[in-house]
C-alpha positions as CSV (number, residue, x, y, z in Angstrom):
1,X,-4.6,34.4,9.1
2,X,-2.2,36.5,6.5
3,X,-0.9,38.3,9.5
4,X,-0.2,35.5,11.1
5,X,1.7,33.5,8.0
6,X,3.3,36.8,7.4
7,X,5.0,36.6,10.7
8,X,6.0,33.2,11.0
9,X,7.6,33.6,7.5
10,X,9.4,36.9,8.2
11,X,10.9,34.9,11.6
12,X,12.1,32.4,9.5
13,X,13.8,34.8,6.6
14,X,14.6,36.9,10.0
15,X,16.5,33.5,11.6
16,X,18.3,32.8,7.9
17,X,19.6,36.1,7.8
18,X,21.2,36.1,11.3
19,X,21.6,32.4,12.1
20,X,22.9,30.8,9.0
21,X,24.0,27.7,10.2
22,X,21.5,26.9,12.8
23,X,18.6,27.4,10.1
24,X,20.3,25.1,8.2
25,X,20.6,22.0,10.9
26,X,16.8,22.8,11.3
27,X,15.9,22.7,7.9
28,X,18.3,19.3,8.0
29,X,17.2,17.5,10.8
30,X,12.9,18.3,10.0
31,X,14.0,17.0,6.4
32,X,15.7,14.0,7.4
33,X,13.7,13.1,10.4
34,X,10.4,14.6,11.0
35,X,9.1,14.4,7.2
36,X,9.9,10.3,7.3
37,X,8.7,10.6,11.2
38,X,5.5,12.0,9.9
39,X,4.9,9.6,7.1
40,X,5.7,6.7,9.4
41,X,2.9,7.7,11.5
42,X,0.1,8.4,8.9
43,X,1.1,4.5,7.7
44,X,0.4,2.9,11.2
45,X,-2.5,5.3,11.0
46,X,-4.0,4.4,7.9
47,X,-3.0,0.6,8.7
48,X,-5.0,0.7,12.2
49,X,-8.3,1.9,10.4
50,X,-7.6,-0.6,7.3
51,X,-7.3,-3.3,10.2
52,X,-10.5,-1.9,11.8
53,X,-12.7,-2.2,8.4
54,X,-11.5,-5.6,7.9
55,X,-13.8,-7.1,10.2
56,X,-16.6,-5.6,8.7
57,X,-16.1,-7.1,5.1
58,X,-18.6,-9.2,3.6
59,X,-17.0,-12.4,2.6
60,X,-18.9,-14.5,-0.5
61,X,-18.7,-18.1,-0.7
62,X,-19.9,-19.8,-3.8
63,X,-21.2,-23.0,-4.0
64,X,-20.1,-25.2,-7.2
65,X,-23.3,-25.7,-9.0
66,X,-23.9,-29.1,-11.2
67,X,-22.6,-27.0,-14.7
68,X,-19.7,-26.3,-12.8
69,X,-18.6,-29.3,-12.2
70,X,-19.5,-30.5,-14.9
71,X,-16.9,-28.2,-16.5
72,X,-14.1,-29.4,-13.9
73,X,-14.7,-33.0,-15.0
74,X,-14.6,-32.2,-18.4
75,X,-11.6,-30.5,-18.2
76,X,-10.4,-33.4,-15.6
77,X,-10.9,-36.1,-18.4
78,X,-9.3,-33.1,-21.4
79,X,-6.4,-33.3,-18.9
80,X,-5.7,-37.3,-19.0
81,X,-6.3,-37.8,-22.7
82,X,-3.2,-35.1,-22.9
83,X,-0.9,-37.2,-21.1
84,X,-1.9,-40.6,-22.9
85,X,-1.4,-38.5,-26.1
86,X,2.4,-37.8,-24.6
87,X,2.8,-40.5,-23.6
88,X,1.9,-42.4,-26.6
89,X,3.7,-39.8,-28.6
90,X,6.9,-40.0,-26.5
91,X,6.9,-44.4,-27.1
């Protein structure tokens, strides 16, 4: 595994030395391109599996019980004694 990372990197410092330019363009073009390429692809990825677990989500419904709505008449009838207030205040 060294051996192997020790020749790809000496071809590399081996291709800067004697090809300049051309190195450069490469290191341009997979900086540019294939970095953004490769993040563009992990997204649709990672947005095909999120799309796949969707379906198996548990959806909870709750049912209003009686205390509940008793609170949302409450605050029904707290909500029409405010506007006779303004309205009484704005006469």
């Amino acid at each position: 595994m060294y051996a192997a990372t020790a020749i790809v990197g000496a071809t590399v410092m081996g291709a800067a030395y004697y090809l300049p330019t051309g190195t450069f363009l490469t290191f341009v073009i997979g900086w540019l391109f294939l970095i953004p390429a490769t993040f563009g692809v992990y997204m649709a990825l990672g947005f095909r599996e999120y799309m796949k677990e969707r379906k198996n989500r548990i959806i909870v419904s709750v049912k209003p019980t009686e205390a509940i709505k008793a609170l949302a008449r409450r605050e029904a009838e707290l909500k029409k004694e405010k506007e006779i207030l303004f309205e009484e205040l704005q006469k």
